[in-house]
Structure formats: structure tokens, C-alpha cells
C-alpha positions in Angstrom: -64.4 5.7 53.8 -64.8 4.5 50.3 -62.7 1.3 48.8 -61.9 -0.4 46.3 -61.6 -4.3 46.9 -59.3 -6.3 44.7 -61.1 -9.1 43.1 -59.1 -9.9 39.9 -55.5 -9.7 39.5 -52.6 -10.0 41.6 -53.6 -9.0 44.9 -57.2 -10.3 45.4 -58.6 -9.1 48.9 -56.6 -5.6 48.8 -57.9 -2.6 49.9 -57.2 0.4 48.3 -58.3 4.1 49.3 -60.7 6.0 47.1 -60.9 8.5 49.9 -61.2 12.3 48.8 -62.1 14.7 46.4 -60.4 13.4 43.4 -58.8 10.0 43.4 -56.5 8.9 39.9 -55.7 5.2 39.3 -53.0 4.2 36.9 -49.4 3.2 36.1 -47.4 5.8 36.8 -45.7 6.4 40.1 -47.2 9.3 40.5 -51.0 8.4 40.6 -53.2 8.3 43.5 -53.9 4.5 43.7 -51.1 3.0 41.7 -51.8 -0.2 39.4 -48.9 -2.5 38.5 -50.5 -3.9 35.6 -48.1 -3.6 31.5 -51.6 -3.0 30.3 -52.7 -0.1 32.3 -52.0 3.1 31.0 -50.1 6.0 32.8 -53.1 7.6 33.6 -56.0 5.4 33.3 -59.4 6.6 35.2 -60.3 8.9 38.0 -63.2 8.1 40.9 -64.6 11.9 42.2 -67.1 12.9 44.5 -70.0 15.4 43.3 -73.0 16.1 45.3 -72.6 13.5 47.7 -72.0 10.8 44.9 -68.9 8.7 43.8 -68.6 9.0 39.8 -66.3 7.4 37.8 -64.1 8.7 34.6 -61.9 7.2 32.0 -58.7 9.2 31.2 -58.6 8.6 27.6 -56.9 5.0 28.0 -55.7 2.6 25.7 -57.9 -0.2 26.8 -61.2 1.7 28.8 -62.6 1.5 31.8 -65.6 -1.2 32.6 -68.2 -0.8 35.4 -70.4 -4.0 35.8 -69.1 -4.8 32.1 -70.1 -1.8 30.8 -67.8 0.6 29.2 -67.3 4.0 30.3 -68.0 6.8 28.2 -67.8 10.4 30.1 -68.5 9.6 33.5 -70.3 6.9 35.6 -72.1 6.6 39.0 -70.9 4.1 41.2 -73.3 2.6 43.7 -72.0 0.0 46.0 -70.6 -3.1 45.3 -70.2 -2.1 41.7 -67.5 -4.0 40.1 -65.0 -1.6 38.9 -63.0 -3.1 35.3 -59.0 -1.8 34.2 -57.8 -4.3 32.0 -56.8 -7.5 33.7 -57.9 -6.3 37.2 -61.3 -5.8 38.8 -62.5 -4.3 41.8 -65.6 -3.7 43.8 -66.5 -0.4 44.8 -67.1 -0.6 48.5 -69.0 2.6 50.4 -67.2 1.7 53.5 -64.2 -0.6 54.3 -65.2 -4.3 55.2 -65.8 -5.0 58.9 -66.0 -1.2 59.5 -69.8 0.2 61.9 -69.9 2.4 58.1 -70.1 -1.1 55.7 -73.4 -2.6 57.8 -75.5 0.5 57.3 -74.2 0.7 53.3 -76.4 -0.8 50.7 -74.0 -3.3 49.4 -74.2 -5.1 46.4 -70.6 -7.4 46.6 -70.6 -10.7 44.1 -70.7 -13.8 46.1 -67.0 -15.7 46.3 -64.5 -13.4 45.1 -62.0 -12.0 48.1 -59.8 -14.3 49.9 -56.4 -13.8 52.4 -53.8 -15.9 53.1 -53.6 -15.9 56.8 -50.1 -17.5 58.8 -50.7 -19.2 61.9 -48.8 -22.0 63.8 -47.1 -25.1 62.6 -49.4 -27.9 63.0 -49.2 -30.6 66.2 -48.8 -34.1 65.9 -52.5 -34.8 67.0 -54.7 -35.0 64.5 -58.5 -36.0 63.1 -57.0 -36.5 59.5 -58.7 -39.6 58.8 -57.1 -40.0 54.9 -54.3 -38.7 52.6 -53.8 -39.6 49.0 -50.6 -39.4 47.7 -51.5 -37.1 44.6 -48.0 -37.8 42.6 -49.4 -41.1 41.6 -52.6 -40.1 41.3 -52.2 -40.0 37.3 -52.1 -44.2 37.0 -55.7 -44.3 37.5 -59.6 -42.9 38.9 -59.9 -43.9 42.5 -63.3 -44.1 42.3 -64.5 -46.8 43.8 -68.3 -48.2 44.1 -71.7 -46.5 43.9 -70.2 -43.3 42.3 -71.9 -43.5 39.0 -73.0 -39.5 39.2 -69.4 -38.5 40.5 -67.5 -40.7 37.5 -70.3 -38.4 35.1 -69.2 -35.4 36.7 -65.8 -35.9 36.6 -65.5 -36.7 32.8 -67.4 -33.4 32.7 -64.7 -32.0 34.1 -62.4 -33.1 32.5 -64.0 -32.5 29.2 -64.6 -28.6 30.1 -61.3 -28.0 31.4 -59.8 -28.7 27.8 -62.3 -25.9 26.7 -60.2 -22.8 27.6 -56.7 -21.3 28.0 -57.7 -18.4 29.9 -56.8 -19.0 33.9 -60.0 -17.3 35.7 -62.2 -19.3 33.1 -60.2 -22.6 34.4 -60.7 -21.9 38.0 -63.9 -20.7 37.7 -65.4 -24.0 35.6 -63.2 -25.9 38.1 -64.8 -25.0 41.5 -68.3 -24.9 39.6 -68.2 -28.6 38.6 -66.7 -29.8 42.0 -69.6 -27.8 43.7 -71.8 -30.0 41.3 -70.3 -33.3 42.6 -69.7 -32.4 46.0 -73.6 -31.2 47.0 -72.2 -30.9 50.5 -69.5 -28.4 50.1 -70.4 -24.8 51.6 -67.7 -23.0 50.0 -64.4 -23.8 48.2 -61.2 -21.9 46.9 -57.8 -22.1 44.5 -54.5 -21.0 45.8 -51.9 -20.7 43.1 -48.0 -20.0 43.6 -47.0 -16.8 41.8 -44.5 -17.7 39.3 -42.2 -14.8 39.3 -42.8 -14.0 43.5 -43.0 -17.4 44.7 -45.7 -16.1 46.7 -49.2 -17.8 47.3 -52.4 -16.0 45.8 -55.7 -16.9 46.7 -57.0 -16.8 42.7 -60.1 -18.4 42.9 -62.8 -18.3 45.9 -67.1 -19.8 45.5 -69.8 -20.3 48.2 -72.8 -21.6 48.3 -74.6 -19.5 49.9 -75.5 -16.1 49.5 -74.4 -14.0 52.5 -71.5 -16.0 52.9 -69.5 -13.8 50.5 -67.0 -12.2 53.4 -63.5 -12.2 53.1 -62.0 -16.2 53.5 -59.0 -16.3 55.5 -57.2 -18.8 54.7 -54.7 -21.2 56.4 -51.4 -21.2 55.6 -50.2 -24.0 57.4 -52.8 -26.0 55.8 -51.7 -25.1 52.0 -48.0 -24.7 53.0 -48.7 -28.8 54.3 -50.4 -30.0 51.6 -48.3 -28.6 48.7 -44.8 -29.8 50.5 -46.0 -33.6 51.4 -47.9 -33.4 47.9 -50.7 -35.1 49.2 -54.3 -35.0 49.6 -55.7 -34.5 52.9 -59.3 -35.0 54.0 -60.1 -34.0 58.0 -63.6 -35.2 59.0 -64.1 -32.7 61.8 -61.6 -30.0 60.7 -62.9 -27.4 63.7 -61.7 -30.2 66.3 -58.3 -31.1 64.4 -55.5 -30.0 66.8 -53.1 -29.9 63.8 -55.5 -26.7 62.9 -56.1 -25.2 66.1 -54.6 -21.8 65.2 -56.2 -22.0 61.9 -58.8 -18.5 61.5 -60.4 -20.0 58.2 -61.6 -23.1 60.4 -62.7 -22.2 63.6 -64.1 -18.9 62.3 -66.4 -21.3 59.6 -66.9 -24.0 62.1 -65.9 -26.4 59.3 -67.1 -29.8 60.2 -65.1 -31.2 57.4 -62.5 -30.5 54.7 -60.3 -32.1 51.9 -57.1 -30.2 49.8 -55.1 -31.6 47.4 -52.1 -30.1 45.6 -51.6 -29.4 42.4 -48.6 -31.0 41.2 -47.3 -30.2 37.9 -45.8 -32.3 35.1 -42.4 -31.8 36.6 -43.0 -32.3 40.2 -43.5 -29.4 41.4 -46.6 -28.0 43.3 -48.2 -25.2 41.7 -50.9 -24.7 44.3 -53.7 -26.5 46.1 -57.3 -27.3 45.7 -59.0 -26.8 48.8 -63.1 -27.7 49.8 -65.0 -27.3 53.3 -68.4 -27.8 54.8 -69.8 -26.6 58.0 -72.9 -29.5 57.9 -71.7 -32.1 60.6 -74.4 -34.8 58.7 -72.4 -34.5 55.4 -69.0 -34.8 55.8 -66.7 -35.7 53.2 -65.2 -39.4 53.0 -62.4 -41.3 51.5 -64.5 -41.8 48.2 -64.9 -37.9 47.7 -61.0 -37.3 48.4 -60.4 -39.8 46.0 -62.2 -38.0 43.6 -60.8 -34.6 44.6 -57.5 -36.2 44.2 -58.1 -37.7 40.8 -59.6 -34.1 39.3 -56.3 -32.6 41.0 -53.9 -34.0 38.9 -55.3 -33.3 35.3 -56.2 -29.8 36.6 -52.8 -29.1 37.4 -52.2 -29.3 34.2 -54.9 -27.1 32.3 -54.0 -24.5 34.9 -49.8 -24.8 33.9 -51.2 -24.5 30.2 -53.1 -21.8 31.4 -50.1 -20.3 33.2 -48.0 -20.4 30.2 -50.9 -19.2 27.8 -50.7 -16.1 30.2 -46.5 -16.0 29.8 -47.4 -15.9 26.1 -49.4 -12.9 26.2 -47.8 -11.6 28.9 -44.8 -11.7 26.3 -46.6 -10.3 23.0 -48.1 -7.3 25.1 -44.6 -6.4 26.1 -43.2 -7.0 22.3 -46.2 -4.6 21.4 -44.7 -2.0 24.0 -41.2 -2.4 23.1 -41.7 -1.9 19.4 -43.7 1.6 20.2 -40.9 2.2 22.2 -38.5 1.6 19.8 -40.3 3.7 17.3 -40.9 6.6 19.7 -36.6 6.3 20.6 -35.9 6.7 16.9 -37.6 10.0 17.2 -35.1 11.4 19.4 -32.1 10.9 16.7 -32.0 12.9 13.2 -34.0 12.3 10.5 -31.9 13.6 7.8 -28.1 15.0 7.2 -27.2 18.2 7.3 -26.6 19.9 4.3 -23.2 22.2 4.7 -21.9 23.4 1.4 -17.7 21.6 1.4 -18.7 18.9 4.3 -20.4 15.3 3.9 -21.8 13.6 6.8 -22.2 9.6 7.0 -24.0 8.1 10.2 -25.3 5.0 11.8 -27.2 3.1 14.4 -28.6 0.0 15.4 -29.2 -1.6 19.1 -28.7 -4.5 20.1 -32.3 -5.0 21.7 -35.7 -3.2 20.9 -34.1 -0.2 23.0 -30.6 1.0 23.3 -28.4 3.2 25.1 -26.1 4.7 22.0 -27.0 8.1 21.2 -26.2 10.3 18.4 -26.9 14.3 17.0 -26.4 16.7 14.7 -27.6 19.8 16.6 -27.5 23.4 15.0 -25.8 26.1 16.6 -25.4 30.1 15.9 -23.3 31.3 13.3 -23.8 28.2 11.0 -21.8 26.0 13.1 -22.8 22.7 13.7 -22.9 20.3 16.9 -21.9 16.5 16.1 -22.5 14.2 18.8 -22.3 10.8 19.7 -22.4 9.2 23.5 -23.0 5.9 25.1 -25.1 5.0 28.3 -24.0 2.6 30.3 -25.9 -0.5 30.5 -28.5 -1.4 28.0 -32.3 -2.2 27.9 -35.3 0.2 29.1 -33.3 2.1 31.7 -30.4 2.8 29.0 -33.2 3.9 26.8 -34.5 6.3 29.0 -31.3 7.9 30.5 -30.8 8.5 26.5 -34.0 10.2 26.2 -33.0 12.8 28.9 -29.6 13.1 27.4 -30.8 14.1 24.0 -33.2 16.7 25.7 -30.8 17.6 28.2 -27.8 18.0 25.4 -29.8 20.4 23.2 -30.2 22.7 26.2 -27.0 22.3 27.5 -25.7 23.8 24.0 -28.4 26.7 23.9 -27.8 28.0 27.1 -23.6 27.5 27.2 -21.7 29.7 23.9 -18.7 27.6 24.7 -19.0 23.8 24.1 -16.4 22.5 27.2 -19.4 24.9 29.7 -22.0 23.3 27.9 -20.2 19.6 28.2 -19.7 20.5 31.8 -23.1 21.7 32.6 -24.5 18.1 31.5 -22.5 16.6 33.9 -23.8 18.7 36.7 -27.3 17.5 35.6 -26.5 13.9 35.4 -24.3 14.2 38.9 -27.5 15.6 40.4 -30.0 13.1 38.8 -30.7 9.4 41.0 -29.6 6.9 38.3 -27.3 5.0 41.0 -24.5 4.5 39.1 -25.3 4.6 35.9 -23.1 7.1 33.8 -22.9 8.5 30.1 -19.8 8.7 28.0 -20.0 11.6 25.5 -17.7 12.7 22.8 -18.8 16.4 21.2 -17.8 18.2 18.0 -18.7 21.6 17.3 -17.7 22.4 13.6 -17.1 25.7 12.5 -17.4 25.7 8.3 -16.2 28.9 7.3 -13.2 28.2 9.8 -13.0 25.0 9.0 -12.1 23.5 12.3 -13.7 21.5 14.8 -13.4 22.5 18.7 -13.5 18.6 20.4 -14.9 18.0 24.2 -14.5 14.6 25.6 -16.1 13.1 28.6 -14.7 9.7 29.0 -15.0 8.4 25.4 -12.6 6.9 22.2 -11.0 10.0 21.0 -12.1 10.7 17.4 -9.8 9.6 14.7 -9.0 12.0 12.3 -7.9 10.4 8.6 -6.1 12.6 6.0 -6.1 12.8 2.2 -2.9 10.5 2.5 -4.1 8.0 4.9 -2.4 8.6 8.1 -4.6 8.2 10.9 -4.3 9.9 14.7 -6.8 10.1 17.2 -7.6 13.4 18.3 -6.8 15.2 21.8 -6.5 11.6 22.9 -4.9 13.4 26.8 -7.8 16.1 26.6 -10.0 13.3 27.9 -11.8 13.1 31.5 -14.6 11.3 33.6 -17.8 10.4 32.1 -20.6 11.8 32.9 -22.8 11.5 36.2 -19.2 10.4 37.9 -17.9 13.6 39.5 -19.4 17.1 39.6 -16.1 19.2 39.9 -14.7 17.4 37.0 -13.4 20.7 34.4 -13.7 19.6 30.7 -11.1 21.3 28.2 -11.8 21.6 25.1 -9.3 21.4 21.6 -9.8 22.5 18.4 -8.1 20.8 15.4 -8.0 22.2 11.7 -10.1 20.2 8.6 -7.8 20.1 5.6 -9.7 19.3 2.4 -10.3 15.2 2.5 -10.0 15.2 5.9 -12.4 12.7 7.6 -13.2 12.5 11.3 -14.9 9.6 12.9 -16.8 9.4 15.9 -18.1 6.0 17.3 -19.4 3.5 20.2 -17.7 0.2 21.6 -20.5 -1.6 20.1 -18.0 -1.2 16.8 -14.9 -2.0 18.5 -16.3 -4.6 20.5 -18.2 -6.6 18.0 -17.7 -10.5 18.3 -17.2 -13.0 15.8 -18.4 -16.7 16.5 -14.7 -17.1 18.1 -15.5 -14.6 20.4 -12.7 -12.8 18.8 -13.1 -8.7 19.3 -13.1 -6.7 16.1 -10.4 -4.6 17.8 -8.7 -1.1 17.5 -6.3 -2.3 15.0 -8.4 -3.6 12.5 -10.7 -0.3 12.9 -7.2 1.7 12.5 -6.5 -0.7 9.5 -9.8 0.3 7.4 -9.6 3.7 8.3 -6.4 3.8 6.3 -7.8 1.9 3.1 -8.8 4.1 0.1 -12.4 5.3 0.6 -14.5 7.4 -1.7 -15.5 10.4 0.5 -16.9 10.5 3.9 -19.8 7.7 2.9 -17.3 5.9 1.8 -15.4 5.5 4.5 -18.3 5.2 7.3 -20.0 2.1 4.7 -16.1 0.7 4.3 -16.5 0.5 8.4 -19.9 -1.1 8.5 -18.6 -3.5 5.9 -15.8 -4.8 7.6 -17.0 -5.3 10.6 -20.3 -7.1 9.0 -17.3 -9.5 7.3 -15.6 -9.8 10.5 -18.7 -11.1 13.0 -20.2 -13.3 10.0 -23.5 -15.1 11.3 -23.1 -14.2 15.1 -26.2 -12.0 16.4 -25.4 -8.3 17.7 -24.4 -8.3 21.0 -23.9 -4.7 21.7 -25.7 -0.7 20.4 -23.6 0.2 17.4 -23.4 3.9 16.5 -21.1 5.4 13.7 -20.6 9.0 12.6 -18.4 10.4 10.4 -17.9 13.6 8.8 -15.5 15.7 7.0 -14.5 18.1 4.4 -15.1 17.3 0.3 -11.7 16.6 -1.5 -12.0 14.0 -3.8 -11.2 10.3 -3.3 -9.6 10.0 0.4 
């Protein structure tokens, strides 16, 4: 059965199935082999079968497809123990699952030093061979290098020097188990574990050997790393395969390591970010006191360059996500109008702005038969990505609603059988629709769960409209039975349709600009509808002053022509 072994990213040593006739690896839920990766597209490559041969497509992604390094154009052979590239993750291609009678017949071709597992096993006894410890929080006050290390002190200022070279984390690790390999001519393989900063969890991130052939899977202890990284010191076992405190331990007795040293890596404020660990199976060459020392010493400026490293990663992490939101952003604004309608006797006025990149106000103007005209305006609970989305569907789900029901309270309540039946847990959408009839001049009003629309006349007065016509929002209860009322335009008359984002805007007191003061600006003179909507903004722009948005705004109002309100 063919594989794909994780080598790069967050789960080094997984296995994943490429097993079939067609296999398709990318973001979305719905893929074959799912990748949890920002940078991955939905749909990013697909690994086939053809003639008894594994072949390898990109799927039009943003950011390709790599085999050995190589870019994929059209599609690609795999042999085994290619290394398979999407984005920040690699892979190996495997012909057969590791271990498996399949993998020792299959010409192979895995890189040395790349897979590693975290293994539990017991707590360790009180006997022990652990013949020196270094207490790594104080290891910053000075080299413990003492005499006849003239080649080490070289190497370590090498080091040191090269670890100041780069921001990128597999570079670090890399360079880092490369130059302690060239001071420790003894060690047979070594590895990095790091703790995941948003899981908590230990990942093996970094794995060499010496040898060729040595490249299997390391298993490794996590008593031992668990030990290390709490006590925050260096510890150095000269026959590590006799040590009782690792008897359980698979990574030692399966190596036969003779000898061993690990050493946290403790970071500027305390806390250990992960450990350095080294072995050797060559009873003649064990490690001494000198080399943990030395181990210890390169531990602590390490720790560093890897939480720069960590944070360089945040950084990008960060700016990919800004890059995603901002297309997202752009690709939300599509879903509201682009321009007024024009209705000969009737001006329109509208606004919106969200609080974040994405937001969960909503407004239309949607066109119905008989030149009547759909005005509406609804808020999604909650804000963020999910509000965003659950405001995509309603747009969609709105439109269709109102082409398929001739009545507006049907087509009200057919949305709320949609958004009953969809699995947002309990995320719900209030809605206020106006269908407006120009050659009858009214306005037939549908409210689920939001401010009732205040109408303003010529002479100021101000009401809001089928205020005890209101019921349940949407997505709360399916056998909920919407009325609807209609209300007569008179010439000047102005009706306006808005989110809490307005009412609940915040000045640096955290005073709310309030119902009344809405109420209050409503009644002020206004030139026409724009006059009134702009008069809103205005006043509520006055009344926060400095403080930031805190809360989707959306405004709409629109009315007939008369003059000066």
C-alpha cells in the first residue's frame, strides 16, 4: 500500500494513505488526504495510478507542487522515496508502509534523518547510571569548557556564529545538529524536540544520523524529554541501555545506546521550549562531563535563535493570514450592491463597514416582478470568519427565497426553514425585509427578530413600524409564522433600516449611542433621504470621537422625493 511519510510540518512521522485509483490532497474537508496547512489551497494536487505507476498532478494551486525540488508542470512520476513538496510540508513517497514484508522488497530511496515519534513509556526509577547534570538555567554566565578542548571552543563559536545567520526554523535545526555532529565525532545520531506553541504538544522537528541505513523511524522517549525539560537540566547517561531510569525506554534499548546527553532548551523567560538530545551506540566513545558541558553551553544561545525563529514563523504566519483576510474581505464586498437603484420618485442612501476584515451585517437591494423592489438589511450573530460565511449563504439563500415565494412573509419564512435545517449550532440571523411597491407607493414590512424600521415624515414625527409584528430570528424555531404589514409612503417620507452596530457604538466612556439620540437625529431637518442617512453617520462619528469600531455597522435608508424633510 502506497504512503506518504510526513517529514516537514506539523506531524513529522505520519502516515498518510495514497491507496487507490485517484487520491486528492488539500485543504478542504472534503479531500482525500486532508492538509491543515493556511497555505494550502482547497484543492492542491492529486497522486493516480496509470499502468502500474504512481504519477503526480498539481490542481492549479496557488503555490505548486515540488517533487525532489522540482516543480510540477502536468504530471510527474513518483518512484520511491521521492520527496513530495506542498508549501510548508514535505513528504516521501513510500511504495509500501514502513515495517510492512511490501517496504523490504521496494526500491527505496528515503533521505537519511528525517522521521521521528514520540513514544510514552514509564516514569523513570530512582536507580540510575546518570553520571552528570548541568543545570542549564545558569548556563548563560559562562562556557563550561574546561581543558584540552581547543577544537570544541572552535566549533562552538561556529556555532554560534551560524545560528545568527537565519530566521527560518528548519535552517536553525538543521545547522544546529550539523555542527554538534562536527564536534561530537562520536555521536551516531541526534534529534530536536520542540513544544508546539498553540497545542502544547511535543514535535520531533529535527532528526540526523550518521550513518546511512540508519534512517528508520526514531522513537523517542518521552519520559526522557518530559525529565529534562521540567528539572531544566542537562543530563548525560554513560551507558544509557543499562540505566534503570530508562528501562522502558524503545529509543534506547532498540539503538543499544551506550551513551547519551539532552539538554533543554530554556527560553528567555524560563520556560522550556524543547530539548536537545545526542546518542551513540560505540561503548569506546562515550560522552563525558566535558562534552555535556559543551552541549549545555550551545543549549542556551540556541534556545534563543530557535524562540526568534518561532516568532519569525508567528510573523509570517500572521502576514499570510492578513493576505487571506483582505481577499476575503474583497470577495465579501461582492456579495453587497454595487450601485443604487434608480426608481423614478424614491432615493436610496446606504452603508457598511465591519468591525474586522470580515463581518456579519448584511444588506440588499434585490429586484422583484412588477418593478417592486426588495430592501434588506440583517445581522449574523457573532462576528469574524464564521459570521462572514453564514452571510454569504444568507445573501444566496435570500435571493432565492424571494424568487421562488410571490409573498414576502413565505419567502421570510422559507429562510428560516433553511437556516433551522443548516448545523451552525446556535448561531442565528436577525432579518428585517422591505418589499416596496412604487406605483403603490407602499412598503409590505417582514421582521424576524430585528429594530423595527422607523419611519420619519415631512413634519418630523418619528414611529417605528409594525414594532408587535416582530418574531424569532432566524435559525431559532422552524414553526415560527412571519406576518407581514404594509405601511403607506407619503411624499418626504423616509424609512430607515439599520444594525446594533449604530445603536451600540461606544464612546471612550463606554457610553452607548442609544435609541434616543438615534430617535433625536432622525427628527432634525435633513435634506432628502442622503441627507438623513449622512446626518446618522455624522452623529454617531461625533458621538464615539477617537474610540476604534467595535461592532459591523450597516445603514439603509430610503424613501419617497418631497423636498427638504
Amino acid at each position: 500500500m502506497a504512503v506518504l511519510q510526513a517529514i516537514h510540518g506539523p506531524t513529522p512521522g505520519q502516515l498518510l494513505s495514497v491507496e487507490g485509483d485517484s487520491v486528492v490532497l488539500g485543504r478542504h474537508p472534503d479531500c482525500d488526504v486532508v492538509l491543515d496547512s493556511g497555505s494550502v489551497s482547497r484543492q492542491h494536487a492529486r497522486i493516480f495510478q496509470a499502468n502500474g505507476n504512481h504519477y503526480v498532478e498539481d490542481l492549479h494551486s496557488r503555490n505548486g507542487t515540488f517533487v525532489n525540488g522540482e516543480a510540477v508542470v502536468g504530471r510527474r512520476l513518483l518512484a520511491g522515496g521521492d520527496e513530495l513538496g506542498i508549501c510548508d510540508l514535505t513528504f516521501v513517497f513510500l511504495l509500501a508502509e514502513p515495517g510492512s514484508k511490501e517496504e523490504k522488497t521496494a526500491p527505496l530511496k528515503r533521505p537519511p534523518g528525517t522521521a521521528a515519534m514520540l513514544i510514552d513509556d514509564e516514569q523513570p526509577h530512582s536507580n540510575s547510571t546518570i553520571m552528570s547534570k548541568v543545570d542549564v538555567t545558569t548556563s548563560s554566565s559562562g562556557l563550561r569548557l574546561q581543558a584540552n578542548t581547543e577544537a570544541k571552543l572552535r566549533a562552538l563559536i561556529e556555532i554560534l556564529k551560524n545560528l545568527g545567520k537565519t530566521l527560518d526554523m528548519d535552517e536553525v535545526l538543521s545547522k544546529l545538529l550539523d555542527s554538534l555532529f562536527g564536534i561530537f565525532l562520536q555521536a551516531d545520531r541526534g534529534f530536536i524536540v520542540l513544544r508546539d506553541q498553540a497545542t502544547g504538544r511535543l514535535v520531533p522537528k529535527a532528526v540526523k544520523h550518521r550513518r546511512l541505513g540508519d534512517e528508520e523511524t526514531i522513537r523517542i522517549s518521552r519520559t526522557i524529554v518530559n525529565s529534562v525539560m521540567t528539572a531544566k537540566e542537562a543530563i548525560l547517561s554513560a551507558d544509557a541501555a543499562a540505566d534503570s531510569r530508562f528501562d522502558m525506554a524503545e529509543s534506547i534499548v532498540d539503538f543499544q545506546i551506550r551513551s547519551m546527553m539532552c539538554a533543554p532548551l530554556i527560553g528567555s523567560e524560563g520556560h522550556a521550549l524543547g530539548v536537545i538530545q545526542i546518542d551513540t551506540l560505540d561503548q569506546r566513545s562515550r560522552f563525558s562531563r566535558e562534552d555535556l558541558d559543551v552541549l549545555a553551553s550551545v543549549a542556551t544561545p540556541a534556545a534563543f535563535v530557535v524562540a526568534n525563529a518561532q516568532l519569525h514563523e508567528a510573523a509570517l504566519r500572521e502576514q499570510a493570514l492578513q493576505r487571506e483576510l483582505t481577499v476575503a474581505h474583497e470577495v465579501q464586498g461582492g456579495f453587497l450592491p454595487t450601485s443604487r437603484p434608480q426608481i423614478d420618485g424614491y432615493s436610496f442612501f446606504e452603508f457598511y463597514r465591519s468591525a474586522r476584515h470580515l463581518g456579519g451585517d448584511y444588506y440588499d437591494y434585490i429586484s422583484l416582478p412588477d418593478r417592486r423592489l426588495a430592501v434588506v438589511v440583517a445581522d449574523v450573530s457573532g462576528k469574524g470568519i464564521a459570521a462572514s460565511l453564514l452571510m454569504a449563504k444568507l445573501s444566496a439563500e435570500t435571493r432565492f427565497s424571494l424568487a421562488s415565494e410571490p409573498a414576502p412573509a413565505a419567502a421570510v419564512g422559507r429562510l428560516n426553514q433553511v437556516f433551522c435545517g443548516s448545523a451552525w449550532d446556535d448561531r442565528f440571523v436577525t432579518l428585517i425585509l422591505c418589499v416596496l411597491d412604487p406605483v403603490r407607493h407602499e412598503v409590505t414590512i417582514v421582521n424576524a427578530g430585528h429594530m423595527p424600521p422607523l419611519l420619519r415624515c415631512r413634519s418630523g414625527e418619528v414611529t417605528a413600524v409594525a414594532e408587535s409584528e416582530t418574531r424569532l430570528p432566524l435559525g431559532v424555531d422552524d414553526t415560527v409564522v412571519y406576518p407581514q404589514y404594509v405601511v403607506q409612503l407619503k411624499p418626504a417620507d423616509c424609512l430607515t433600516l439599520y444594525t446594533d452596530g449604530i445603536t451600540e457604538a461606544m464612546n471612550g466612556a463606554n457610553a452607548l449611542y442609544g435609541n434616543e439620540r438615534l430617535w433625536a437625529q432622525l427628527r432634525a431637518s435633513a435634506e432628502g433621504v442622503g441627507g438623513v442617512g449622512q446626518g446618522i453617520l455624522d452623529d454617531v462619528k461625533r458621538f464615539v470621537g477617537a474610540r476604534s469600531q467595535s461592532d459591523d455597522m450597516c445603514l439603509a435608508c430610503f424613501g419617497r422625493n418631497g423636498g427638504e424633510f
